[in-house]
N, C-alpha and C positions, 0 to 999 in steps of 0.2 A: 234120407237125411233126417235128423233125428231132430227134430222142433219142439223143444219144450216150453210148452205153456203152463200158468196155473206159477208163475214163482215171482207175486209181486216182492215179497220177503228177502228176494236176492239183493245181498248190498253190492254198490257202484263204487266203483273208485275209480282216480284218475291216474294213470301210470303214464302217461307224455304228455308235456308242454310245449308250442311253440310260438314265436309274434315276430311281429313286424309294426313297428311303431314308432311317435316321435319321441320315444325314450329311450328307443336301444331298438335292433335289430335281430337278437335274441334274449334270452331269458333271463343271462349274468344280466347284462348291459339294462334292460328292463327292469331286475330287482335292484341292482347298484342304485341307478336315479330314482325311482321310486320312492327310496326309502331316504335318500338323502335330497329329496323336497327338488329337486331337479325340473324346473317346467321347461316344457318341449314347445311352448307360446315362440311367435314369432310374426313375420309380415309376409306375407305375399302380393306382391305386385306384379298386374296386370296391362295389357298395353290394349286399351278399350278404346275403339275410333281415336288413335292418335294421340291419347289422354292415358297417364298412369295411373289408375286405379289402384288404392292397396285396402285390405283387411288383415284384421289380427287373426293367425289359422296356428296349426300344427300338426306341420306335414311329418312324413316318414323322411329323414336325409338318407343319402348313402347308400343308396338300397340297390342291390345286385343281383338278377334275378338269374345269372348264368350259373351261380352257385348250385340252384333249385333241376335248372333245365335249361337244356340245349337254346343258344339264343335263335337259331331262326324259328323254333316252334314258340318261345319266347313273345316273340312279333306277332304271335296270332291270337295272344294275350289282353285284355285291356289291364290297365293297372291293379283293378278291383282282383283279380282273377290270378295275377302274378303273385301280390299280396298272401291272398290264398293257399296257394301252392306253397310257398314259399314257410310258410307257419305251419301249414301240414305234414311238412316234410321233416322239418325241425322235430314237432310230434311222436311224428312214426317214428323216427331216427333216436328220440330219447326214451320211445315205449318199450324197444328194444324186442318188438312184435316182431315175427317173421310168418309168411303167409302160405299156407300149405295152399291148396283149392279149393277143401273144405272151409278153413279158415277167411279164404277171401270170400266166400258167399255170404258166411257168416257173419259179416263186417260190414258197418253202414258209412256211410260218407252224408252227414247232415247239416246243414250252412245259415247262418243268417246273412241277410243286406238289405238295406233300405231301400236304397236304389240303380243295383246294378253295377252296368259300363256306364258309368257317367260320362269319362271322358274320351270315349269311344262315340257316344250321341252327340257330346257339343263339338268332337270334332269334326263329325259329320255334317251337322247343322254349318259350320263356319264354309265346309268345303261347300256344300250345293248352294245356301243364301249369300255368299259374302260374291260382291261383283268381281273382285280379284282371285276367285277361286277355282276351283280345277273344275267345280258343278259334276265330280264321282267321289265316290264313296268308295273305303275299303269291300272287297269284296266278302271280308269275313267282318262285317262290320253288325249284321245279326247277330251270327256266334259269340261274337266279344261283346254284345252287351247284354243281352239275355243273362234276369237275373240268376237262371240256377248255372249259370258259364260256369264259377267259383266250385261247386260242387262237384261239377263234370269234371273238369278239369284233376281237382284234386284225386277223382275216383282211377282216373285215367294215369296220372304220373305215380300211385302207388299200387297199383293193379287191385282194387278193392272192387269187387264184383256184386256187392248184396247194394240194398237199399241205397240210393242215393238221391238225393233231394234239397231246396229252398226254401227258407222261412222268411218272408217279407211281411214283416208288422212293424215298420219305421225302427222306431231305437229301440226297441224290443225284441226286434229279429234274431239277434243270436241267444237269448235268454230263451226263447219260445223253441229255439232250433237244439239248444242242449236240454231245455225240458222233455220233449218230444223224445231226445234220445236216451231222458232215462226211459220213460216211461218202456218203453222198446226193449230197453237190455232188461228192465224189470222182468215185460211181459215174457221174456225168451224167446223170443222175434229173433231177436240179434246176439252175439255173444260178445262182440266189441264196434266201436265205432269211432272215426275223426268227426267232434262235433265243435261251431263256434261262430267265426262272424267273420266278415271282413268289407270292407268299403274305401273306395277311393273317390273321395266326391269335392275335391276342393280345384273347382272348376269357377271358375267368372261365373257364368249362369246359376248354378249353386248358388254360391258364395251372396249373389244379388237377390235372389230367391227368399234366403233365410234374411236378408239384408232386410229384402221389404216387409217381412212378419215384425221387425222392428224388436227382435227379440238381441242382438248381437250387439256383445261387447266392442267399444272400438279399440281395445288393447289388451287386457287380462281378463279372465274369468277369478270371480270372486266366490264362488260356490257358500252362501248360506252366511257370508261377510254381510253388516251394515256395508254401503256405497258400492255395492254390488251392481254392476250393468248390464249384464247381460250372456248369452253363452257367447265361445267361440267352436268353428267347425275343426274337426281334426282326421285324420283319416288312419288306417293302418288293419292289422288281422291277431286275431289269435284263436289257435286251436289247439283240441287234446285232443288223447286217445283215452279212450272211457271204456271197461270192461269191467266183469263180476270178480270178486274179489277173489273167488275161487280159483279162475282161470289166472288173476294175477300171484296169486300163492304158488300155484303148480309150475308156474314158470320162472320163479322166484325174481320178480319185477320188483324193479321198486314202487312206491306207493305214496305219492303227493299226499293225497286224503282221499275221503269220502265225500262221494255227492250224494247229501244224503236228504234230498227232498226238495220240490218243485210246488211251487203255486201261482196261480196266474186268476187273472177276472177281467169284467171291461166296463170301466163307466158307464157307460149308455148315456151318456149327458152331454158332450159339448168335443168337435172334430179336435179342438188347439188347449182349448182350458182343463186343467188337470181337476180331478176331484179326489180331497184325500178319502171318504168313505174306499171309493173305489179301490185305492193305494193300498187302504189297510186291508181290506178281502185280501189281495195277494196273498200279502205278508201272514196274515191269520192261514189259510190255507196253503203256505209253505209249511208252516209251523206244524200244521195237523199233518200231512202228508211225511216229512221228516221226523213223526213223534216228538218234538220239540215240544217246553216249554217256550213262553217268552222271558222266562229267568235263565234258561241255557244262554242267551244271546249274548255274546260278547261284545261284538263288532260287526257294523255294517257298512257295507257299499254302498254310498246313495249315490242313486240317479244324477242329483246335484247337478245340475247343469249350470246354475248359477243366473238363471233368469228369476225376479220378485216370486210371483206363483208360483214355479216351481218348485224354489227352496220352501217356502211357506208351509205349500202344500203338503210337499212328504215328511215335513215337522212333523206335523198335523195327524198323516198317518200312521208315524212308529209310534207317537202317542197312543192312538185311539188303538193300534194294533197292541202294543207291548205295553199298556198301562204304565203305573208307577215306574217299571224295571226300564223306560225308557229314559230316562235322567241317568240311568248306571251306566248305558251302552255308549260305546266309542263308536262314532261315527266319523267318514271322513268321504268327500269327494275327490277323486282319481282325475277328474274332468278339470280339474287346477291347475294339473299339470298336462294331460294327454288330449285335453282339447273333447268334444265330441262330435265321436266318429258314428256319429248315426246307429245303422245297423250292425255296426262292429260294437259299438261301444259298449256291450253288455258283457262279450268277449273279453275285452282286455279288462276291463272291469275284475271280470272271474280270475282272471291271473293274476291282478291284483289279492282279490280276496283269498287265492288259496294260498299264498306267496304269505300272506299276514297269519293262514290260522298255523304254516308248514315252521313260522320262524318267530310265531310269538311276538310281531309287531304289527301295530297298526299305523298305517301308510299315512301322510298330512294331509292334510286341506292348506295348499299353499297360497299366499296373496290374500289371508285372512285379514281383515280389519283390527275391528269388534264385532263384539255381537248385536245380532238387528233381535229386536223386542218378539218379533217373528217367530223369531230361530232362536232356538233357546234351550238346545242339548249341547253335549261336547260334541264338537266335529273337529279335534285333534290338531287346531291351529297351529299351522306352519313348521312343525317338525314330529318326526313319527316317534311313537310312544313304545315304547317296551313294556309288553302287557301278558297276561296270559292268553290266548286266542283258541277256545277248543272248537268254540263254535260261530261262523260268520255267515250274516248274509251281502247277497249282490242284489239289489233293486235296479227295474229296469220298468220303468215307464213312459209309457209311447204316446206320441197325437195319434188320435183315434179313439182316446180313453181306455186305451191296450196294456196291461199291466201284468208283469211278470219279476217272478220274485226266486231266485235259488237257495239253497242252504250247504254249505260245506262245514264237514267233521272233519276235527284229528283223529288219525287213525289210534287206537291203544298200541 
């Protein structure tokens, strides 16, 4: 087998898309609301000792996973894992790949999530502790929560044989898991790969979890608004297939864009509070890795979660990263509408981002206000702008102080 090393200079492109989310269940239906300021916000209610419980979340509706695979294999699924499959599929299906044997070895299957089978463990948890309970567990109840499930899975319903693996760094998992897979198709490791994220965590336990950090909206997220409250949780997947450009010529694919550079760093300073130094390293070292200027930047993805420190913070950092040229750039949060989704949400994030540089629009920040004295760039208030977009990033920073940053090109 022929392993070419020594070709960091290979460029990346992304030739499939796929999702699963609270804004559409494929890619039309995802860019349609997207762009037409569409939020996927919503309540879920719970039935907690007897008592209704609700929080503001934004789930995935509608979602059919017999499309993806057979339902009794299906059931062996947790939702995180269906999710997955189900946007991989999409992926493969629009890369228009087909897999000789050489080709499947040569093909990585790479994932991000935060935290797994959530609702595979609180169901468990309810069957053994609750007194009215059956006190067993499913018997594939490891299988379906174990974080790299999502990855195996997907490896297994497109017969992809090379590398396959999980990136667990909170809301930076699927940014660190598509970094990881340029680097890889750079190095000549791999010749293509399904890379991205996927999480289903909007579970009561969750839900009370992030409740007690006392970071959560009790209704809208306001991403980078004055009277902003807080995030809300969202769940869902998005994935691509990512190959060298050459490979995507000789099979005459079509061609999203370029991913055309990765950077990442880690506060070292504090488990929950963001540091923007730290933000901006990323962001500076996507820029050197993708040959970027900070005046190439058109448009970015923020993290935006829409809690005080958060927004403040990655002000903070496009500043101290992009200098001056940061007052030029459109910026907008995605999480306005799609909620976040944790480990996924770098993922859809990216489909966002390459959806803005492939159509020359930049997506809203929906439930905008005004502006807080904080925040004090454009973040593309409440309806999306028609712009020119050669060049965007996607920012994804994590508790932990884990920060990752991508960069996507138009193709010429």
């Amino acid at each position: 087998m022929n392993h070419k090393i020594g070709m960091e200079n290979r460029k990346i492109v992304i030739t499939g898309m796929g999702v699963v989310s609270a804004l559409g269940n494929d890619v039309e239906a995802f860019r349609r609301r997207l762009f037409d300021g569409a939020g996927g916000i919503g309540t879920m209610t719970f039935d907690a000792r007897g008592q209704n419980v609700s929080f503001a979340a934004a789930p995935v509706q509608d979602f059919a996973i017999d499309a993806y695979m057979d339902a009794k294999k299906a059931s062996m699924l947790d939702r995180f894992s269906q999710f997955a499959v189900a946007a991989a599929v999409q992926a493969f299906r629009d890369s228009g790949l087909t897999l000789t044997d050489e080709a499947a070895e040569r093909m990585a299957v790479i994932t991000g999530t935060g935290v797994g089978g959530q609702n595979t463990l609180e169901e468990s948890y309810y069957k053994l502790l609750d007194p009215a309970g059956s006190g067993r567990v499913h018997p594939f109840t490891i299988p379906r929560l174990m974080a790299n499930a999502g990855s195996s899975q997907i490896s297994m319903a497109l017969g992809i044989r090379g590398p396959g693996f999980t990136v667990a760094s909170a809301c930076a998992s699927a940014v660190h898991a598509m970094g990881v897979t340029l680097s890889m198709l750079r190095s000549g490791l791999i010749d293509s790969a399904v890379t991205g994220g996927a999480e289903a965590c909007l579970t009561y336990g969750t839900l009370k979890g992030w409740e007690a950090l006392r970071v959560m909206a009790p209704d809208v997220c306001r991403p980078f608004s004055a009277g902003r409250t807080g995030m809300v949780l969202g769940e869902g997947a998005a994935m691509f297939v990512l190959e060298t450009e050459e490979n995507a010529r000789k099979r005459g694919a079509k061609i999203y864009a370029e991913f055309a550079g990765f950077g990442m760093s880690s506060d070292a300073r504090d488990i929950t509070t963001p540091d923007a130094a730290g933000a901006a390293r990323a962001i500076v070292n996507c820029l050197r890795d993708a040959r970027l200027s900070p005046e190439d930047v058109d448009y970015i993805n923020a993290h935006g979660t829409g809690t005080r420190a958060n927004d403040a913070t990655e002000t903070a950092a496009v500043k101290i990263a992009l200098g001056d040229h940061a007052r030029r750039v459109a910026l907008s949060s995605s999480k306005s509408m799609l909620g976040h989704a944790l480990g996924a949400a770098g993922a859809l994030e990216m489909l966002a981002t390459v959806l803005a540089v492939r159509e020359n629009i930049a997506p809203p920040t929906i439930n905008y206000l005004e502006p807080d004295p904080e925040c004090d760039l454009d973040y593309v208030p409440n309806a999306a702008r028609a712009m020119p977009v050669g060049v965007a990033l996607n920012n994804s920073f994590a508790f932990g102080g884990l920060n990752a940053v991508v960069a996507v090109r138009k193709m010429a």
